[in-house]
PDB file of N, H, CA, C and O in Angstrom:
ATOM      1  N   UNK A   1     -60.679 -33.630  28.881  1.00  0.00           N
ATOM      2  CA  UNK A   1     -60.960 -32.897  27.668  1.00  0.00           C
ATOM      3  C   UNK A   1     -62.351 -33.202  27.106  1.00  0.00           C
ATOM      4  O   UNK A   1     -62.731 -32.439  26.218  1.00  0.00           O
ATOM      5  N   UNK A   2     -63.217 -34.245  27.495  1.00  0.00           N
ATOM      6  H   UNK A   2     -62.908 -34.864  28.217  1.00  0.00           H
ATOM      7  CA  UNK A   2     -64.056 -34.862  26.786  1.00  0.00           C
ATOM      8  C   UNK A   2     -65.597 -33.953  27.209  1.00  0.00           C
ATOM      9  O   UNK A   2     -66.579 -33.808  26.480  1.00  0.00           O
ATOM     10  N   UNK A   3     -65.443 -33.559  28.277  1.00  0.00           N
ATOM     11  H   UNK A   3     -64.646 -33.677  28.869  1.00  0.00           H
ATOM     12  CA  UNK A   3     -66.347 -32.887  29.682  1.00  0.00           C
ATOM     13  C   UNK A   3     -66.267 -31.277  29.034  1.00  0.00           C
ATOM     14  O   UNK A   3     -66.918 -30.373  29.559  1.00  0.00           O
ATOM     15  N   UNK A   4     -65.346 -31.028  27.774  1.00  0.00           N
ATOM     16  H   UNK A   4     -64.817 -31.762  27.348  1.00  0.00           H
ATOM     17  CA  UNK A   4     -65.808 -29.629  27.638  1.00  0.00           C
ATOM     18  C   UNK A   4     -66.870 -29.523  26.355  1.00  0.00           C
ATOM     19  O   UNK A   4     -67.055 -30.140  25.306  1.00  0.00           O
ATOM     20  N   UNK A   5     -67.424 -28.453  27.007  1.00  0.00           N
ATOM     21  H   UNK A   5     -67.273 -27.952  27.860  1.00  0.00           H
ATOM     22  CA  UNK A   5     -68.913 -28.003  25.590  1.00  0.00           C
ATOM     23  C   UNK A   5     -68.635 -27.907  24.345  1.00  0.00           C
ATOM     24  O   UNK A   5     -67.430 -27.728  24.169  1.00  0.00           O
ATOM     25  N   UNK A   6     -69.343 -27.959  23.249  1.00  0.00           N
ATOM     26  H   UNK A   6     -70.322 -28.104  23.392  1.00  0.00           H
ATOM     27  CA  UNK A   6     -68.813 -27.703  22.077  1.00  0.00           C
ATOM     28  C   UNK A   6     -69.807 -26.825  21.371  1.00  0.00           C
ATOM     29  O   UNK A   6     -70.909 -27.373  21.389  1.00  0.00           O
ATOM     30  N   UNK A   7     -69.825 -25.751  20.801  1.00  0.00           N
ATOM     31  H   UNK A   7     -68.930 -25.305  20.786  1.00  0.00           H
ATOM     32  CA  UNK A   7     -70.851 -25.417  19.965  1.00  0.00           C
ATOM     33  C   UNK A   7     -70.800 -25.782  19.021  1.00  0.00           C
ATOM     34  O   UNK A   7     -71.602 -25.116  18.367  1.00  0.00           O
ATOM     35  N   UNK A   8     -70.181 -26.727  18.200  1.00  0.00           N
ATOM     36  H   UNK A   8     -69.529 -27.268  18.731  1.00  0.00           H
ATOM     37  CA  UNK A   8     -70.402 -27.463  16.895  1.00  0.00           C
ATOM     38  C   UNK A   8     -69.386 -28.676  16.575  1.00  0.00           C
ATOM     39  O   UNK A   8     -68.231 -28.618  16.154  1.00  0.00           O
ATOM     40  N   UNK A   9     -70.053 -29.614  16.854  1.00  0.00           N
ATOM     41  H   UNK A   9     -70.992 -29.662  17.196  1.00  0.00           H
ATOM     42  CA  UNK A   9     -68.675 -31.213  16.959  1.00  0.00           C
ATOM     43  C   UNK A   9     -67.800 -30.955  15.762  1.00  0.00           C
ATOM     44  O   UNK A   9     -66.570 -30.984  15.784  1.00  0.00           O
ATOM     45  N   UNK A  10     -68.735 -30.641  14.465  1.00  0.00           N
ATOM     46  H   UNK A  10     -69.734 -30.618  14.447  1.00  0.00           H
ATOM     47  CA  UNK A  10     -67.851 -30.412  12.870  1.00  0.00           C
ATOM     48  C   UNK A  10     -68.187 -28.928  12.492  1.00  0.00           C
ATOM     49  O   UNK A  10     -69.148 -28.848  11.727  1.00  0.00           O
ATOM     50  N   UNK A  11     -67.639 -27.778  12.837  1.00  0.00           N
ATOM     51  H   UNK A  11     -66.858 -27.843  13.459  1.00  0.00           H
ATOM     52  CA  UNK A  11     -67.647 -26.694  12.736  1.00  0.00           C
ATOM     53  C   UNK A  11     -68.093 -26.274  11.201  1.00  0.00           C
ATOM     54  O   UNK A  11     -69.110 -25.642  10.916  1.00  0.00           O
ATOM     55  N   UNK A  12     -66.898 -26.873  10.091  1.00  0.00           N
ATOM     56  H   UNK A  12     -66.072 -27.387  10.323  1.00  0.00           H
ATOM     57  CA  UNK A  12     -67.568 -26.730   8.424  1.00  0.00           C
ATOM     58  C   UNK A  12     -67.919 -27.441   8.322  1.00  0.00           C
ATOM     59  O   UNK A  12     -67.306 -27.997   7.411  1.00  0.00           O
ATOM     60  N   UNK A  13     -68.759 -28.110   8.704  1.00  0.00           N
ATOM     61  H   UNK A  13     -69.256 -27.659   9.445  1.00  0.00           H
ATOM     62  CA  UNK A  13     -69.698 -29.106   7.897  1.00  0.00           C
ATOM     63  C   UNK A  13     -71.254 -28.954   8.291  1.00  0.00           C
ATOM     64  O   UNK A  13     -71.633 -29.743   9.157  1.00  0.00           O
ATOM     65  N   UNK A  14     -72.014 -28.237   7.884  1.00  0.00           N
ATOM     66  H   UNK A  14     -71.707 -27.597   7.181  1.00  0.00           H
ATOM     67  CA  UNK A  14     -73.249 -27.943   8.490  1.00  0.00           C
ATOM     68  C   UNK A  14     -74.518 -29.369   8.860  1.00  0.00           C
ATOM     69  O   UNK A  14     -74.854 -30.155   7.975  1.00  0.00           O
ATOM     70  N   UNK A  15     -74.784 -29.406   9.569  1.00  0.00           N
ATOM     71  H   UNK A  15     -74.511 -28.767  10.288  1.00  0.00           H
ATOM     72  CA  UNK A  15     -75.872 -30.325   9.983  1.00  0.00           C
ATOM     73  C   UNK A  15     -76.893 -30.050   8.990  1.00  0.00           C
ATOM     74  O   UNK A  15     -76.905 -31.124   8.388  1.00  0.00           O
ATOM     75  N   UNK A  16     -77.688 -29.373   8.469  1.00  0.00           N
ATOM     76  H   UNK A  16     -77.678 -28.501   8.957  1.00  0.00           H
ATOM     77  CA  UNK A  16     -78.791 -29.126   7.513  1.00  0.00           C
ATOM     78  C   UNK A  16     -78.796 -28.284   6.453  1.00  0.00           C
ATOM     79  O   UNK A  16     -77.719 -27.906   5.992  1.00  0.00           O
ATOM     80  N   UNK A  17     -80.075 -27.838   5.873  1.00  0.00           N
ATOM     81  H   UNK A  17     -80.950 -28.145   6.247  1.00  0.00           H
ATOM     82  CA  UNK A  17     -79.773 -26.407   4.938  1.00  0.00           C
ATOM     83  C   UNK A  17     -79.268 -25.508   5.479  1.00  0.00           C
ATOM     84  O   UNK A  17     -79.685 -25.142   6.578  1.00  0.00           O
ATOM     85  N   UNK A  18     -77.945 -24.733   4.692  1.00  0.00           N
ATOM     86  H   UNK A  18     -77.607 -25.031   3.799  1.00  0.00           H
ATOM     87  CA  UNK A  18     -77.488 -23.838   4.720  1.00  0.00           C
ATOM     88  C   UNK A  18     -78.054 -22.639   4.356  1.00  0.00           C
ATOM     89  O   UNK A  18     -78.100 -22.385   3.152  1.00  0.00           O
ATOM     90  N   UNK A  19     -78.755 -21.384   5.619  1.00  0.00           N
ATOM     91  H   UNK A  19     -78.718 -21.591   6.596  1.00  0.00           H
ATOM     92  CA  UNK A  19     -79.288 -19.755   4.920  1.00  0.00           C
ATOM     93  C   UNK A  19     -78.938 -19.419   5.269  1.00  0.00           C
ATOM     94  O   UNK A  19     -79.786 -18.879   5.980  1.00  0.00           O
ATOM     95  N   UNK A  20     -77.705 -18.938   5.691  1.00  0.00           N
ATOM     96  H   UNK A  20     -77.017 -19.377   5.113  1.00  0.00           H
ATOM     97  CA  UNK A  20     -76.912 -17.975   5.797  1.00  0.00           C
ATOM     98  C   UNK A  20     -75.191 -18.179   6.365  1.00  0.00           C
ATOM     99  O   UNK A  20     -74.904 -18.976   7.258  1.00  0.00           O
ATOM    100  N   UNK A  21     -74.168 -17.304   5.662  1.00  0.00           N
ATOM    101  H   UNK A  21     -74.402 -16.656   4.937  1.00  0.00           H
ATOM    102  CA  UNK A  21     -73.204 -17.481   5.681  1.00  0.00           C
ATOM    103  C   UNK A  21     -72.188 -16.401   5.590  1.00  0.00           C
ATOM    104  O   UNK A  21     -72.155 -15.716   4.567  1.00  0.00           O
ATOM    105  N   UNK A  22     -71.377 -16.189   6.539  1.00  0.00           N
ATOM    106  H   UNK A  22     -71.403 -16.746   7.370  1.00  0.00           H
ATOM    107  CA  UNK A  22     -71.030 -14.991   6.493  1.00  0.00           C
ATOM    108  C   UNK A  22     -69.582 -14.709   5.550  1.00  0.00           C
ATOM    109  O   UNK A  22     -69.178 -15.757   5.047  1.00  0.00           O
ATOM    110  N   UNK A  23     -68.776 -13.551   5.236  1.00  0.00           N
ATOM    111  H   UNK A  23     -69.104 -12.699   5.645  1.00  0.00           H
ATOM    112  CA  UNK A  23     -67.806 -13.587   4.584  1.00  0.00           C
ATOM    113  C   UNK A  23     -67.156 -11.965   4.685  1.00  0.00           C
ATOM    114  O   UNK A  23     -67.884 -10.974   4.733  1.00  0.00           O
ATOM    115  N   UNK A  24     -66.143 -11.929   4.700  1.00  0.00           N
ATOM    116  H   UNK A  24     -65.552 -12.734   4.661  1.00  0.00           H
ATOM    117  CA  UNK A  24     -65.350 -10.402   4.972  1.00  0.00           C
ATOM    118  C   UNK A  24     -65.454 -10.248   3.134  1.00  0.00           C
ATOM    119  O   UNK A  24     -65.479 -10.911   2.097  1.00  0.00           O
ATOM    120  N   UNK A  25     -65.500  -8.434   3.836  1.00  0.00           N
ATOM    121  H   UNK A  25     -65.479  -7.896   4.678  1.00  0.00           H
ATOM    122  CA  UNK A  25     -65.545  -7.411   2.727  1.00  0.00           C
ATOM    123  C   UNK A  25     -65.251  -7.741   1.823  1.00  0.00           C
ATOM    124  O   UNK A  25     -66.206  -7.882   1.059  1.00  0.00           O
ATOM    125  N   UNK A  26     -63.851  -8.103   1.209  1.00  0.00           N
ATOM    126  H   UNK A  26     -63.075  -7.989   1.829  1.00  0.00           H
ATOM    127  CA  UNK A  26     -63.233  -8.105   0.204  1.00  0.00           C
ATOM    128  C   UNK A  26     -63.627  -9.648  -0.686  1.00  0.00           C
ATOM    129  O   UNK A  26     -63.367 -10.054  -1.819  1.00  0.00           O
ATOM    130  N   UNK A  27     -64.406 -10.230   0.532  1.00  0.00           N
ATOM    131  H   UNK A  27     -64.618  -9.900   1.452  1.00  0.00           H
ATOM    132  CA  UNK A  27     -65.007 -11.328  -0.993  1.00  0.00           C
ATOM    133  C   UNK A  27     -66.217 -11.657  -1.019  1.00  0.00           C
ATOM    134  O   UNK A  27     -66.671 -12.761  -1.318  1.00  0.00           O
ATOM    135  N   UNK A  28     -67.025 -10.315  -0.576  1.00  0.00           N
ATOM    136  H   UNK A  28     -66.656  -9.418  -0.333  1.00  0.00           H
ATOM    137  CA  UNK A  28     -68.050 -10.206  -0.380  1.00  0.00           C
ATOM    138  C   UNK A  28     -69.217 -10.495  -1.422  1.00  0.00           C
ATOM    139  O   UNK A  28     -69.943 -11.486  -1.508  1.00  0.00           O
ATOM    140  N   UNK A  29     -69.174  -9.076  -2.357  1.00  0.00           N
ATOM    141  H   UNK A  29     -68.585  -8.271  -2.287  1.00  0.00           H
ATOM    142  CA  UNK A  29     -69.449  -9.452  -3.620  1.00  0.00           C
ATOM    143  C   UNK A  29     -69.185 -10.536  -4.782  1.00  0.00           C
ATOM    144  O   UNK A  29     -69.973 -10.591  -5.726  1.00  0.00           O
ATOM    145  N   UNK A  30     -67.956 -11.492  -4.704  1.00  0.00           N
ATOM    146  H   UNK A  30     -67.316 -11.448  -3.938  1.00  0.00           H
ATOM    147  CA  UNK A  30     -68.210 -12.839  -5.256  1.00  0.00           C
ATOM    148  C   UNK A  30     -68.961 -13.863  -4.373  1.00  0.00           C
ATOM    149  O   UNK A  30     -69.627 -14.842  -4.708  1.00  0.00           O
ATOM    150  N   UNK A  31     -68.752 -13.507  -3.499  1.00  0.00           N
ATOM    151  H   UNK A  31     -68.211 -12.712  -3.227  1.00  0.00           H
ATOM    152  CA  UNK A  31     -69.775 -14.641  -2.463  1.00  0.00           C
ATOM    153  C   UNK A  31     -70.957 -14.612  -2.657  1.00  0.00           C
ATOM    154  O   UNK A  31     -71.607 -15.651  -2.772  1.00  0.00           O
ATOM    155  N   UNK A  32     -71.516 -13.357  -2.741  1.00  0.00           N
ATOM    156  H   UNK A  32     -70.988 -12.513  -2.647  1.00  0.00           H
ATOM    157  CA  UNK A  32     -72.796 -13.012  -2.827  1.00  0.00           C
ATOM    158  C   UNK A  32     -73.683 -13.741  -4.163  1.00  0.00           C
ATOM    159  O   UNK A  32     -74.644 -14.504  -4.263  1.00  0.00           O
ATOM    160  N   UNK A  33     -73.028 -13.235  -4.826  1.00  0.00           N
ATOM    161  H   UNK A  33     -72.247 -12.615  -4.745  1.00  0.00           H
ATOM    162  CA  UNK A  33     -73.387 -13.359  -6.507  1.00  0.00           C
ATOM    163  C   UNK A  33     -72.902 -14.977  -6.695  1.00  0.00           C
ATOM    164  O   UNK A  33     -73.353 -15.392  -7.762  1.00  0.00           O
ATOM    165  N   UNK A  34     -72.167 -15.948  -6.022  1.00  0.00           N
ATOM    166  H   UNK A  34     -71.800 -15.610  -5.156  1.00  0.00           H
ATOM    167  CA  UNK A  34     -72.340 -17.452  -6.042  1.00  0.00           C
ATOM    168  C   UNK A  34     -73.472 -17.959  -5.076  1.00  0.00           C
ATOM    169  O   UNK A  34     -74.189 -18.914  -5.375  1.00  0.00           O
ATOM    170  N   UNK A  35     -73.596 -17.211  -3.817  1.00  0.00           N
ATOM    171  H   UNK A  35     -73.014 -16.436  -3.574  1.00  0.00           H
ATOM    172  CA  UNK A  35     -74.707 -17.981  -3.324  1.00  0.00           C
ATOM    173  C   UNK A  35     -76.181 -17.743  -3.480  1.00  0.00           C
ATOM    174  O   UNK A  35     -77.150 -18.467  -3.252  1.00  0.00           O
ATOM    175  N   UNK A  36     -76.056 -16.361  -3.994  1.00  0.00           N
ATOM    176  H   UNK A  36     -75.269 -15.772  -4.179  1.00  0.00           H
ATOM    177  CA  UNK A  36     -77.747 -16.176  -3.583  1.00  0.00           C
ATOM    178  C   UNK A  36     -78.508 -16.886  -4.659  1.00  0.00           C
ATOM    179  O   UNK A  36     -79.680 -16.532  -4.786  1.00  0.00           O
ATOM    180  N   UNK A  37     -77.934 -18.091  -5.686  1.00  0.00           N
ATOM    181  H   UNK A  37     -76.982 -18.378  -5.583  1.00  0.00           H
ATOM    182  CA  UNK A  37     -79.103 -18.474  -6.821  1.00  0.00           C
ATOM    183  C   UNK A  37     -79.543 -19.908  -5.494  1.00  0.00           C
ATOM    184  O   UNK A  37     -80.562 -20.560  -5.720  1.00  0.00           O
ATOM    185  N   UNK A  38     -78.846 -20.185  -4.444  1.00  0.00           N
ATOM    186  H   UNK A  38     -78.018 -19.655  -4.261  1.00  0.00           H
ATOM    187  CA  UNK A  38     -78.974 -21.436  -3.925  1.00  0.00           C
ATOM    188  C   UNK A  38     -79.882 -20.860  -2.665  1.00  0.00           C
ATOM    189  O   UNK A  38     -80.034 -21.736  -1.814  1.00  0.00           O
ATOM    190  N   UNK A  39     -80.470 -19.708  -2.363  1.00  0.00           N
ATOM    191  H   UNK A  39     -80.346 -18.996  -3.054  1.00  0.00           H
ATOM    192  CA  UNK A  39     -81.232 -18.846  -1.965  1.00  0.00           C
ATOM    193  C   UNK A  39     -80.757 -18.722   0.170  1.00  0.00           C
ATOM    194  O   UNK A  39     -81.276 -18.813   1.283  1.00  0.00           O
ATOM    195  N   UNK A  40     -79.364 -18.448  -0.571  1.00  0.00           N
ATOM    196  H   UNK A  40     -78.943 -18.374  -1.475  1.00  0.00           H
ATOM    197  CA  UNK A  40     -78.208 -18.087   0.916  1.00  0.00           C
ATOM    198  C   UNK A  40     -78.212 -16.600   1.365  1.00  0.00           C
ATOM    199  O   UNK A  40     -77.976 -15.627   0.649  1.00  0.00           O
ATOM    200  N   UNK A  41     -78.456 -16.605   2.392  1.00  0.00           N
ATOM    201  H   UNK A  41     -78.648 -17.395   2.974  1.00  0.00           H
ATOM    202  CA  UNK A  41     -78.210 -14.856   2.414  1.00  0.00           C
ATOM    203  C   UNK A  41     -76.680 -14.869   3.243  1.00  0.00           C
ATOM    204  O   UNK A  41     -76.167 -15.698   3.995  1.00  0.00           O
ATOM    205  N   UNK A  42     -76.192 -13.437   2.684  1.00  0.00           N
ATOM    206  H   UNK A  42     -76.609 -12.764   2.074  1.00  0.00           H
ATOM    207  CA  UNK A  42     -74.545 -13.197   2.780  1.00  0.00           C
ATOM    208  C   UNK A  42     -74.567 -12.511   3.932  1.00  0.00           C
ATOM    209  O   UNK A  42     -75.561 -11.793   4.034  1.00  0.00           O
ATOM    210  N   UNK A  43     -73.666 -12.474   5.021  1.00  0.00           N
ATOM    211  H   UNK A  43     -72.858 -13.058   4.937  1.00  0.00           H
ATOM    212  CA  UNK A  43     -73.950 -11.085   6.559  1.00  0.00           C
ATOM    213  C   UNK A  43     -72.368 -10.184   5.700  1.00  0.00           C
ATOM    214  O   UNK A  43     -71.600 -10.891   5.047  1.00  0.00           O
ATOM    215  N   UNK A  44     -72.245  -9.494   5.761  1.00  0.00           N
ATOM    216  H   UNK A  44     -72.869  -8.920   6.292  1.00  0.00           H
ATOM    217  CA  UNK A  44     -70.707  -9.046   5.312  1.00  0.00           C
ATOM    218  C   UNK A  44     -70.083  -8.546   6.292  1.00  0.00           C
ATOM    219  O   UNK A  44     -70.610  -7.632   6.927  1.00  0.00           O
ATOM    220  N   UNK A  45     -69.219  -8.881   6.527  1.00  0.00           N
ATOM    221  H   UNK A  45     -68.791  -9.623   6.012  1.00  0.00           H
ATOM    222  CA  UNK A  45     -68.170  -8.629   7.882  1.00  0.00           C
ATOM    223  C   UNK A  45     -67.273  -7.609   7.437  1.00  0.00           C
ATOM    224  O   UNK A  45     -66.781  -7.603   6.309  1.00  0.00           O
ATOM    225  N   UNK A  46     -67.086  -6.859   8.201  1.00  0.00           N
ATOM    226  H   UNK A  46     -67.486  -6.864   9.118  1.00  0.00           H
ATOM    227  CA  UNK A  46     -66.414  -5.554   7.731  1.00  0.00           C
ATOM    228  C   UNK A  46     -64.858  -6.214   7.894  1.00  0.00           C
ATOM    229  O   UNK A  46     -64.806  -7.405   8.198  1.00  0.00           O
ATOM    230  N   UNK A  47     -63.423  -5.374   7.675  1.00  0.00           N
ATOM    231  H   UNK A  47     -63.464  -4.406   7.428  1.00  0.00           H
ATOM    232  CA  UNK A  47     -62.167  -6.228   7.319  1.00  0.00           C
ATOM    233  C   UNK A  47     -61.800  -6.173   8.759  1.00  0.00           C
ATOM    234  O   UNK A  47     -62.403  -5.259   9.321  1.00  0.00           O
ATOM    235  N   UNK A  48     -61.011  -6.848   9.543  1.00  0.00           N
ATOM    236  H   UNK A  48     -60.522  -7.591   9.086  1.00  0.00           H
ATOM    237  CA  UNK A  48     -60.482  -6.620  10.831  1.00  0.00           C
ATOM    238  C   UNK A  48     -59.328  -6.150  10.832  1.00  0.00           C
ATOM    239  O   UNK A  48     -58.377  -6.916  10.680  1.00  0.00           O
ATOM    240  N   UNK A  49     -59.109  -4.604  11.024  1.00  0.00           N
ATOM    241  H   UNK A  49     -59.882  -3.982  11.148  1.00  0.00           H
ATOM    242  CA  UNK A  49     -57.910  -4.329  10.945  1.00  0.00           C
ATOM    243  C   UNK A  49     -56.876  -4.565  11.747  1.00  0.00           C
ATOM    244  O   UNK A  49     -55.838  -3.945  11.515  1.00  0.00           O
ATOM    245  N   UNK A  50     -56.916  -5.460  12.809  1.00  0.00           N
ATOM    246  H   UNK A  50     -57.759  -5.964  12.998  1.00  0.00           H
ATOM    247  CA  UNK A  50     -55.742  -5.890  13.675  1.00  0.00           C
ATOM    248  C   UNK A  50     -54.988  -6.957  13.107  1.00  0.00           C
ATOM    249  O   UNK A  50     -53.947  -7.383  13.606  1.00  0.00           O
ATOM    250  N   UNK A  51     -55.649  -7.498  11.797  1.00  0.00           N
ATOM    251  H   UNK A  51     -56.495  -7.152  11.392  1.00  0.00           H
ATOM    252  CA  UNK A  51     -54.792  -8.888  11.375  1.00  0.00           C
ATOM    253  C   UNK A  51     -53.926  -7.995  10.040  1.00  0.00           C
ATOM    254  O   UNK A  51     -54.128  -6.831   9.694  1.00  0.00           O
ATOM    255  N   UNK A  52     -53.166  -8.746   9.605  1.00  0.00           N
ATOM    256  H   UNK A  52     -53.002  -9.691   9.886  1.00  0.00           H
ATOM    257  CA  UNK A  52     -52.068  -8.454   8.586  1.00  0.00           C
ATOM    258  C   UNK A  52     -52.787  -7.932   7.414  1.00  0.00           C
ATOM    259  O   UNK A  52     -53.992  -8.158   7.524  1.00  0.00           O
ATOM    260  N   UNK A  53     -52.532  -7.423   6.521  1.00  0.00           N
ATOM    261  H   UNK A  53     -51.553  -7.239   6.432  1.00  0.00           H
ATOM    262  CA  UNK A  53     -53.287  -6.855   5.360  1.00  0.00           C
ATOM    263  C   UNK A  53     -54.172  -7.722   4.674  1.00  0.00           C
ATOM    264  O   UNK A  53     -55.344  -7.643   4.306  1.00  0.00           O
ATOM    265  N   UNK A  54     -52.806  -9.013   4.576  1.00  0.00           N
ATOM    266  H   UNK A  54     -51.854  -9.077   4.875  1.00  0.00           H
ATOM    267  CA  UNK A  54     -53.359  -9.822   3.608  1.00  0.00           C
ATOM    268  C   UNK A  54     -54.137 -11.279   4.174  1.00  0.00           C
ATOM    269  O   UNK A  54     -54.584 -12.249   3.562  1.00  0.00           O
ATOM    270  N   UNK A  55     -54.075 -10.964   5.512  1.00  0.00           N
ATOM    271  H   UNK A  55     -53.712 -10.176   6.009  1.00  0.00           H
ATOM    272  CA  UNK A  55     -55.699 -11.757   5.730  1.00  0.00           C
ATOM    273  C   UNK A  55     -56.682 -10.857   6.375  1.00  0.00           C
ATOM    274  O   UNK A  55     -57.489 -11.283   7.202  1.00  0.00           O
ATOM    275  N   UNK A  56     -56.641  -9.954   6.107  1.00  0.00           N
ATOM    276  H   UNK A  56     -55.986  -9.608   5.436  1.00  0.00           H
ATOM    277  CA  UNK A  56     -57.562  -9.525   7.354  1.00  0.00           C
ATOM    278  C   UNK A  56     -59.203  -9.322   7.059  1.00  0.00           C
ATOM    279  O   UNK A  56     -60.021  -8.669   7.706  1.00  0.00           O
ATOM    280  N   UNK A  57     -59.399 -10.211   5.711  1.00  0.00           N
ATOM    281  H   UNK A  57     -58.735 -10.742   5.185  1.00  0.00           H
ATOM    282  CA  UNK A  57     -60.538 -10.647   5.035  1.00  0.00           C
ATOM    283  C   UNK A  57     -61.100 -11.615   5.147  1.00  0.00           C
ATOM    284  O   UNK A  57     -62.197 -11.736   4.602  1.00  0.00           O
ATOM    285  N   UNK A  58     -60.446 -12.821   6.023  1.00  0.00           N
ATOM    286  H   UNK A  58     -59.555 -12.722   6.466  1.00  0.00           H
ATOM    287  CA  UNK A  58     -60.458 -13.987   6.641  1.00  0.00           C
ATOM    288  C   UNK A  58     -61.207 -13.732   7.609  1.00  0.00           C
ATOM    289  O   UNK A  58     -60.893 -13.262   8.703  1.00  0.00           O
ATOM    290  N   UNK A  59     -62.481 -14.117   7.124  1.00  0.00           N
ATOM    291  H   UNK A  59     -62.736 -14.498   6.235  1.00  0.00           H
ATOM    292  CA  UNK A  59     -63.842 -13.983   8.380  1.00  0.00           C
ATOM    293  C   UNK A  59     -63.331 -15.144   9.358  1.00  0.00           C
ATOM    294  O   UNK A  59     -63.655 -15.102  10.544  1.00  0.00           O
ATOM    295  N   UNK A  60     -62.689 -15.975   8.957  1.00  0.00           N
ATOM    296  H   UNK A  60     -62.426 -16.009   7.993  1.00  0.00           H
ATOM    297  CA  UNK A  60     -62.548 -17.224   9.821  1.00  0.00           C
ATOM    298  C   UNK A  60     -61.780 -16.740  11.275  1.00  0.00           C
ATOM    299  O   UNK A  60     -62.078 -17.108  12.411  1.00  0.00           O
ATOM    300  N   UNK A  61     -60.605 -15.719  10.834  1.00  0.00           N
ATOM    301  H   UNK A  61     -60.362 -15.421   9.911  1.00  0.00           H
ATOM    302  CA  UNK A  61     -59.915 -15.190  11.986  1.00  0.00           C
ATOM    303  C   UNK A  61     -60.307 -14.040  12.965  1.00  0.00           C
ATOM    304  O   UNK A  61     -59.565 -13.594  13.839  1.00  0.00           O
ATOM    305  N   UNK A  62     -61.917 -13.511  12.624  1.00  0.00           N
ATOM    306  H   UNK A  62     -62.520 -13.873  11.914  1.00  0.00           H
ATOM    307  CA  UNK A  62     -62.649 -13.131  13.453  1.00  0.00           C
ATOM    308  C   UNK A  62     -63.853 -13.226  14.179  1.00  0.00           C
ATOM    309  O   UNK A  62     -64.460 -12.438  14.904  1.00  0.00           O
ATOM    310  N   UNK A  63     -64.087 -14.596  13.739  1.00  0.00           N
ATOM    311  H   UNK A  63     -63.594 -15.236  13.150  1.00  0.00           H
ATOM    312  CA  UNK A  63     -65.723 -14.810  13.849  1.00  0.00           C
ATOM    313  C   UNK A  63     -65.598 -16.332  14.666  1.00  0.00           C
ATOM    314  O   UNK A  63     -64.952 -17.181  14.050  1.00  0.00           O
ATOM    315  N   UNK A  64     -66.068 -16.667  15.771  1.00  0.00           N
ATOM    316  H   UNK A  64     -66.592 -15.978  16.271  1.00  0.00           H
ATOM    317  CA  UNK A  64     -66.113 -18.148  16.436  1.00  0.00           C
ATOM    318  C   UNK A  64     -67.623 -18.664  16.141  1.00  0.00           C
ATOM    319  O   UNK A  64     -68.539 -17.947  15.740  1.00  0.00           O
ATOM    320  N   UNK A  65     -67.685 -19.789  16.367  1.00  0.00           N
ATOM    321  H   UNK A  65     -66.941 -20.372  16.693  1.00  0.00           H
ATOM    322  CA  UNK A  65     -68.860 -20.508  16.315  1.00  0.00           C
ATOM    323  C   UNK A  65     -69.354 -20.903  17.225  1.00  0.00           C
ATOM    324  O   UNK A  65     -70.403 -21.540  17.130  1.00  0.00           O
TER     325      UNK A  65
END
């Protein structure tokens, strides 16, 4: 297990400054309007409609690192 690649040892925990961060539709606009005074830019992920209604705003369940 040790012999496989990783693209990020601590996935949330960023190594340096954070500019950019992504987030689905529906919490788009509060995301936006909390990060951009810390001068973050937002990508907005459109909703994935194959997941359940009520996550399917969960950038986490469509996006790998």
């Amino acid at each position: 297990m040790n012999n496989l690649p990783h693209f990020l040892k601590h996935p949330n925990l960023p190594y340096g400054k954070v500019t950019v961060a992504a987030a689905g539709e529906d919490y788009a606009d509060d995301m936006q309007r909390a990060l951009e005074p810390y001068g973050i830019k937002l990508l907005r992920c459109p909703n994935n409609p194959s997941i359940d209604g009520r996550l399917r705003s969960h950038i986490d369940l469509s996006v790998y690192h």
